[in-house]
Structures are given as C-alpha cells and as structure tokens.
C-alpha positions as a Markdown table, in Angstrom:
| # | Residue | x | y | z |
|---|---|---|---|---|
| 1 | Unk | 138.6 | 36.0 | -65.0 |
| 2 | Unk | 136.6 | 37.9 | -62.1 |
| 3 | Unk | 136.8 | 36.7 | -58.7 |
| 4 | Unk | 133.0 | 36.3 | -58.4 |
| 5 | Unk | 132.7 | 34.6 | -61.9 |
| 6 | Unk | 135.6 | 32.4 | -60.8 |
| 7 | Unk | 133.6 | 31.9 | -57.6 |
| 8 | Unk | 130.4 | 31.4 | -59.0 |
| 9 | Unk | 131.4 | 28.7 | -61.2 |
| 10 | Unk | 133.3 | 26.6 | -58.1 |
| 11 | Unk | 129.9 | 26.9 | -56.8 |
| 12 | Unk | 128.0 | 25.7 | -60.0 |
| 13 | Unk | 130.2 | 22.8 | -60.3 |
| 14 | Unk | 129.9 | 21.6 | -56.6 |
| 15 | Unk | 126.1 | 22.0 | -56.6 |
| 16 | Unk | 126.3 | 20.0 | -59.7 |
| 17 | Unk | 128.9 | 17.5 | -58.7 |
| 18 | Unk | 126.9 | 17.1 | -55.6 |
| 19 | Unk | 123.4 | 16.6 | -57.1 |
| 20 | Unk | 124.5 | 14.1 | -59.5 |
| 21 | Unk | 126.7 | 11.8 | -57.5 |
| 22 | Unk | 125.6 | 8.5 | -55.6 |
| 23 | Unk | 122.1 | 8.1 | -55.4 |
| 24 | Unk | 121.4 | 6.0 | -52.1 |
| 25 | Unk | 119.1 | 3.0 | -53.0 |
| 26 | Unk | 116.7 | 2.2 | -50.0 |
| 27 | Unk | 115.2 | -0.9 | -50.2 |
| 28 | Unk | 110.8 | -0.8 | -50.4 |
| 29 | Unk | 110.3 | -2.9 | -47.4 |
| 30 | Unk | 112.8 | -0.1 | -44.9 |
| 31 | Unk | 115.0 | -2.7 | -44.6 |
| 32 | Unk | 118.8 | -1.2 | -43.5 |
| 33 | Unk | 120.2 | -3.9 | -45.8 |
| 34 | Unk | 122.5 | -2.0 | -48.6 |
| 35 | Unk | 121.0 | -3.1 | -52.2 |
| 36 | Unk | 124.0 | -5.0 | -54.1 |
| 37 | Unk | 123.9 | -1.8 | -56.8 |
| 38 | Unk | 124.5 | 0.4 | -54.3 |
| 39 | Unk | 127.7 | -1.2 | -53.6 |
| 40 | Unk | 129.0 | 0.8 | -56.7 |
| 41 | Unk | 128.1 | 4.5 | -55.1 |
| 42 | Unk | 130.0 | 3.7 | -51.7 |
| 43 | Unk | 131.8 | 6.6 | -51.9 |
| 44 | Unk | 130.8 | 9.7 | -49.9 |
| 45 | Unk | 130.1 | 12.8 | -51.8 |
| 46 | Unk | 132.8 | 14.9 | -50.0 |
| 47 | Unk | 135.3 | 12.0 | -52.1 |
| 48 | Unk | 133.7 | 12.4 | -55.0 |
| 49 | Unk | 133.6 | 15.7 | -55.4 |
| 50 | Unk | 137.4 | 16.0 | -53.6 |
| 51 | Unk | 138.4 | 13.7 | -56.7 |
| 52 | Unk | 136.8 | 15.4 | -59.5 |
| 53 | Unk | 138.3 | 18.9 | -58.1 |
| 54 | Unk | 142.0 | 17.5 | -57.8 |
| 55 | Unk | 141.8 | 15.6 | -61.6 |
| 56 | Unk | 140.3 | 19.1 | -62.8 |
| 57 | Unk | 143.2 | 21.0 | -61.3 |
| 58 | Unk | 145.7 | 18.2 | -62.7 |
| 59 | Unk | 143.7 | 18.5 | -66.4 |
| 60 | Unk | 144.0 | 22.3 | -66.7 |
| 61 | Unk | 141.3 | 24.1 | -64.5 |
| 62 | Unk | 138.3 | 24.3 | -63.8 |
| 63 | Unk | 135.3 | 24.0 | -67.1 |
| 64 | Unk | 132.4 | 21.9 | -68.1 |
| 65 | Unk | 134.9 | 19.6 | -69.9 |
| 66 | Unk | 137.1 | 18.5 | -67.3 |
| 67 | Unk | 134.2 | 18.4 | -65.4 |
| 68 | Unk | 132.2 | 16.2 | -67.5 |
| 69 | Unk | 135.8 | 13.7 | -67.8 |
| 70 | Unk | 136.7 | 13.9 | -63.9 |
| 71 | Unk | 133.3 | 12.9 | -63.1 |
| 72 | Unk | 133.0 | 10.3 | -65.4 |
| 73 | Unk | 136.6 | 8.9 | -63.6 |
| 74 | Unk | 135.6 | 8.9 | -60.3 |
| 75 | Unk | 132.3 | 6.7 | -61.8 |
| 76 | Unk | 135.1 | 4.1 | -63.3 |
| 77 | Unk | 137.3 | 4.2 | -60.2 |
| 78 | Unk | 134.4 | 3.5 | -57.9 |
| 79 | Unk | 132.7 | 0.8 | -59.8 |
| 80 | Unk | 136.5 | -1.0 | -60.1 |
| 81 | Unk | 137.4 | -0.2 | -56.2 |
| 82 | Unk | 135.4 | 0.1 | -52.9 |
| 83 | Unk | 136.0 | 3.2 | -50.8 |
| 84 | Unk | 138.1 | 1.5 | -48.2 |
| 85 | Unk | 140.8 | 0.4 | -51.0 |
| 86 | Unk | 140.7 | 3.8 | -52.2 |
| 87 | Unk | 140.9 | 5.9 | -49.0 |
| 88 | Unk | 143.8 | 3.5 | -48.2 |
| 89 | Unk | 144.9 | 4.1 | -51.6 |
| 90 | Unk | 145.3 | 7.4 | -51.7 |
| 91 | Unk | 146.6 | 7.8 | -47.7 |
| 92 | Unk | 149.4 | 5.1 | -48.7 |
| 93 | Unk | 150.4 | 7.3 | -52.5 |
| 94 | Unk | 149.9 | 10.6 | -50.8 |
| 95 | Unk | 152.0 | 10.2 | -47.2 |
| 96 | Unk | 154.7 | 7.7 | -48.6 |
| 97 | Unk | 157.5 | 10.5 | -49.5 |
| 98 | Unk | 156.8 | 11.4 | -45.8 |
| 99 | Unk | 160.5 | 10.9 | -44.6 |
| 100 | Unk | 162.5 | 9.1 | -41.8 |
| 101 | Unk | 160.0 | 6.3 | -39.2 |
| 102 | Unk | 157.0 | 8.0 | -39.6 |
| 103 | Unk | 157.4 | 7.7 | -43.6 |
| 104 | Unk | 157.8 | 4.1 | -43.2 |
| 105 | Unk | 154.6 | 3.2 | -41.9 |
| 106 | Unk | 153.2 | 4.5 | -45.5 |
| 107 | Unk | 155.7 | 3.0 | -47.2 |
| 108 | Unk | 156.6 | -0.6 | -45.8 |
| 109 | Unk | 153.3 | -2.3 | -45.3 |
| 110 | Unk | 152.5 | -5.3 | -47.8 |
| 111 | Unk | 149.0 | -4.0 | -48.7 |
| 112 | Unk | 150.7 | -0.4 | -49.3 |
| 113 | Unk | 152.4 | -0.9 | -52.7 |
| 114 | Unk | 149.6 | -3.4 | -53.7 |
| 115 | Unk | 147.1 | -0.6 | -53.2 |
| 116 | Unk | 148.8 | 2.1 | -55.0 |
| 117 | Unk | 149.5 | -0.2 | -57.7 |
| 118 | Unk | 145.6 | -0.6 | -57.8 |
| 119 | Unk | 145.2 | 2.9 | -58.0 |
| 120 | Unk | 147.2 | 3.7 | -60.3 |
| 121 | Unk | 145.9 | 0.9 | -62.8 |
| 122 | Unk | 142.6 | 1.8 | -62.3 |
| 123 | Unk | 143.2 | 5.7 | -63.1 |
| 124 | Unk | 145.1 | 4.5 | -66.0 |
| 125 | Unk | 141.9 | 3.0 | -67.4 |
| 126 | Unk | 139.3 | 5.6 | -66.4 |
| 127 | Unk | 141.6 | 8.2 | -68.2 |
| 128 | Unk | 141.9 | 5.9 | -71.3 |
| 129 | Unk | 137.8 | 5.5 | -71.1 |
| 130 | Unk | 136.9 | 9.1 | -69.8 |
| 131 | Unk | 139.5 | 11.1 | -72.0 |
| 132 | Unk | 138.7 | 10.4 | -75.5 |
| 133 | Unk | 142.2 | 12.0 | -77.2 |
C-alpha cells in the first residue's frame, strides 16, 4: 500500500469519524442547560475518534469494516458509561502495570478495579453487538 493512499485514507476516516460523531443538542430557547439526550454524546470527538483508531489497530487495520464496527463500539460504550468513568477507566487499565509507588496510585484505589471492571464489561458487550461473527 502507497504512503499517500495509506495517508489519504487515515484522512478519509477521521473526516468521517469526525463528521458523524456527537451532535451537540442546543436547546430552542439558548438556554446553556445540556438536553437529557445529549447526555449519551458526552464524549469529545478527540475520544471518539482516539477509540475507534486504537479498536481498528487491535481488529486488523485500518478499512471501512473495522471502521463501521469500532464506531458502532464507541456508540455502545458511551451510551452504557459517561466520559468521566471512561477517561478514569482507561487512565486506571492503561497506567496500572506502571511499577513500584507511582504504580500504586493506579492500582490500589477502590474505584480503580471497579472501573476497569466496567470497562471491560462494557467492551465485552459492544464487541458481542458491534461484531456480528
């Protein structure tokens, strides 16, 4: 595969992961109250699209496949988790092999195996919904 078709195509699928992700709902009256729908799209783009890139590297590279199943996952896991759970998430599964004191502040908090628990559930079900075998 060329460099520029290879480059071309990590373009196409950010410009597309980027147009189709959370649409912010603005109430009719200007109001800054968040609409109760909107709860579901709390998570920024740069997450979103962060996501999709890592599950399509873990499911075999970048295609429209993997990117129609890794986007549809990162739909499941933000309607089942709010952005702060999953930022925490993630921060607590990614950092906790971090050895010696600093590792244990990723390791030893209550919430921290709680949360990665939740993760992991909740990828466990978007996979089982998102990738039909």
């Amino acid at each position: 595969m060329s460099r520029f078709f290879r480059d071309s195509m990590t373009v196409c699928i950010a410009t597309f992961l980027v147009s189709c992700v959370s649409q912010n709902q603005v109430p009719k009256d200007g109001s800054t109250q968040v609409a109760a729908s909107s709860q579901v799209n709390d998570f920024p783009t740069q997450a979103r699209v962060e996501y999709v890139f890592q599950c399509m590297r873990d499911h075999g590279g970048q295609n429209y496949d993997n990117l129609y199943h890794c986007s549809c996952m990162v739909d499941e896991l933000a309607k089942r988790m709010s952005y702060q759970e999953y930022s925490e998430a993630i921060v607590f599964r990614n950092l906790r092999s971090m050895p010696g004191e600093k590792g244990g502040v990723f390791r030893d908090p209550p919430q921290a195996g709680k949360l990665r628990t939740k993760l992991q559930q909740v990828e466990r079900e978007a996979e089982s919904i998102c990738f039909l075998k």
